[in-house]
N, C-alpha and C positions, 0 to 999 in steps of 0.2 A: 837794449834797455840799460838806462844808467843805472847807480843803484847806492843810494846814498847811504852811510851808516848814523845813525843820529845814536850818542849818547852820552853820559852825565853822571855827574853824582848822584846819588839818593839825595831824593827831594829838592832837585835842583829845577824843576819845571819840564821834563822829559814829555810827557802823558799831555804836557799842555799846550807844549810845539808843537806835538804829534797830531792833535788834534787841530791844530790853527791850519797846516799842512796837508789835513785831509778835507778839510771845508775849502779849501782852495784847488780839491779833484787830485790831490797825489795819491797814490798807492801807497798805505803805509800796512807795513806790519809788522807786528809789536810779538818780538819772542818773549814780555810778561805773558800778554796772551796765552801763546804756544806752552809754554811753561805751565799755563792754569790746567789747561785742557789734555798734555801729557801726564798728567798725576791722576786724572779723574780715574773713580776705580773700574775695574776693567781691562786701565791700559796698563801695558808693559812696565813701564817707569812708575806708574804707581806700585805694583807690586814687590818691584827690585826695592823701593824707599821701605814699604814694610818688613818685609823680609828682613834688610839689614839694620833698621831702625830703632823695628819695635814697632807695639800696637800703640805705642804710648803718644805716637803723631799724630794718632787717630781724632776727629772730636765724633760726639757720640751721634752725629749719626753716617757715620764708617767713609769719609771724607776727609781726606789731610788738611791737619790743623797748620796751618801756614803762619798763623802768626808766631806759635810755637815752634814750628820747623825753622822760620828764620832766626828766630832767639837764639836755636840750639846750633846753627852755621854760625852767626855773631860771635857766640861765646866760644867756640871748638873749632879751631881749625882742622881738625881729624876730619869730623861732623863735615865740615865744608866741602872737603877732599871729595870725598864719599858720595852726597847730596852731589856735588860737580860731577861727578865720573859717571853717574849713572844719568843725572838730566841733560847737560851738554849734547852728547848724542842723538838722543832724541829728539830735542828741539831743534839740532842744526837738521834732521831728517826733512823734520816739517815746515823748517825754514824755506831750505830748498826745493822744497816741493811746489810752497808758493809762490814763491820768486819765479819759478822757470814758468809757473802756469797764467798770474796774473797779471792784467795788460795797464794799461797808464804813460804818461806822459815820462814819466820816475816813478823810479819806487825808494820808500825810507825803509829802511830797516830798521828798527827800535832797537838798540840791544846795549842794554845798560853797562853791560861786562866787555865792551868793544876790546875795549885795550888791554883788560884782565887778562884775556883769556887767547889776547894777542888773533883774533879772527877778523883783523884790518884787510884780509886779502879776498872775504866775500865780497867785497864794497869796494864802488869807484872812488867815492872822496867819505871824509868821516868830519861830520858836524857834531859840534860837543858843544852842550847847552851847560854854562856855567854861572854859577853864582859864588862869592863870599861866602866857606863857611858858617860862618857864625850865623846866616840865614839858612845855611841845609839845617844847621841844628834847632833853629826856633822854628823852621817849618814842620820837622818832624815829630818836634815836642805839640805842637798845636794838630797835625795831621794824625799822629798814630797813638799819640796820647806818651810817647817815649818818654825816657829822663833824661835830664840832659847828657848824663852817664852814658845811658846805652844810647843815645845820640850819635857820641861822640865812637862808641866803640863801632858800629854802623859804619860812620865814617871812613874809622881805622882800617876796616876789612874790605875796602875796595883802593883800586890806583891814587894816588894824590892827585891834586888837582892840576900840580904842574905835569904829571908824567900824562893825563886826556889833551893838556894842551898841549902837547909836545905832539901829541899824536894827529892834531886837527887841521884840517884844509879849509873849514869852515868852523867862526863860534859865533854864538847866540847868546849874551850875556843876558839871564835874568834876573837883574835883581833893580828894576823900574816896574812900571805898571805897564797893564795890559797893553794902551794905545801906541805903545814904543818897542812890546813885545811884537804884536800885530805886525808892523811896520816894517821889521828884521824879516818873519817870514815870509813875508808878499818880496820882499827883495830878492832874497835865497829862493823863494819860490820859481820865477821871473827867471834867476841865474841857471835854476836846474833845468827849465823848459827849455834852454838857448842850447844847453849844456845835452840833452836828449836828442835835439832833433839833429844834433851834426854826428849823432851814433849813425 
């Protein structure tokens, strides 16, 4: 099984590849997902964020407030550390777990933090969907309701743009319209298939 890593800036069009690529029958899967569903209360990693957090991530009905939890990574790098060392774990568990179990032509791996977090060595090639700043920042100001402030701080707290490209075997430049975005992943699509059946 091949096993692609797709990833991106914040608000560079990740979630909209992701999806152009599973309507074309890839296996994709998305450690945001994994991430959503390791926090639900219950699990492990939800508990360890309480614990050392505070109830204060909480919203009121006993569910992590994420848009708060990201604020408080953005602004603190301690926060970050912390939030990393206990999620990372966890989601590479249940990464792996999918990977080794689900079948496909390829599979994408979502993982926004590819090169952050330097985990280039789960994945055979690593596609990074990119756009022109100045488009992550009026995407995010229009998507999450951000300023352009914490836009940019967003920004600041993940790899540059040159150090994802530096990193990629495949890019996906978004910042056209759909019919031209479309068009790239039936390509790449097409390439992974070729790229699968000589495993």
């Amino acid at each position: 099984m091949i096993r692609i890593g797709l990833t991106g800036g914040i608000a560079s069009g990740k979630s909209t590849v992701a999806a152009l690529f599973a309507a074309r029958g890839a296996t994709v899967i998305d450690t945001d997902q994994i991430a959503r569903e390791v926090v639900l209360p219950g699990r492990p990693a939800f508990a360890s964020l309480v614990r050392v957090l505070g109830r204060e991530i909480l919203r009121a009905d006993g569910r992590i407030d994420r848009p708060r939890l990201r604020q408080r990574i953005f602004e603190d790098p301690a926060t970050r550390r912390i939030v990393e060392e206990i999620l990372h774990p966890a989601i590479l568990t249940e990464l792996t777990m999918l990977a080794e179990t689900l079948p496909g032509p390829y599979q994408l791996l979502v993982i926004p933090l590819l090169v952050e977090t330097g985990r280039s060595q789960l994945v055979d090639r690593v596609l990074v969907v990119d756009c022109p700043e100045d488009q992550q920042v009026e995407r995010l100001m229009r998507r999450d309701g951000e300023t352009r402030e914490s836009a940019a701080h967003a920004l600041a707290a993940q790899a540059t743009r040159a150090e994802r490209l530096a990193a990629a075997d495949d890019v996906i430049v978004n910042d056209r319209g759909p019919e031209e975005l479309a068009a790239r992943v039936a390509e790449l699509d097409d390439r992974y298939r070729q790229l699968g059946a000589q495993v």
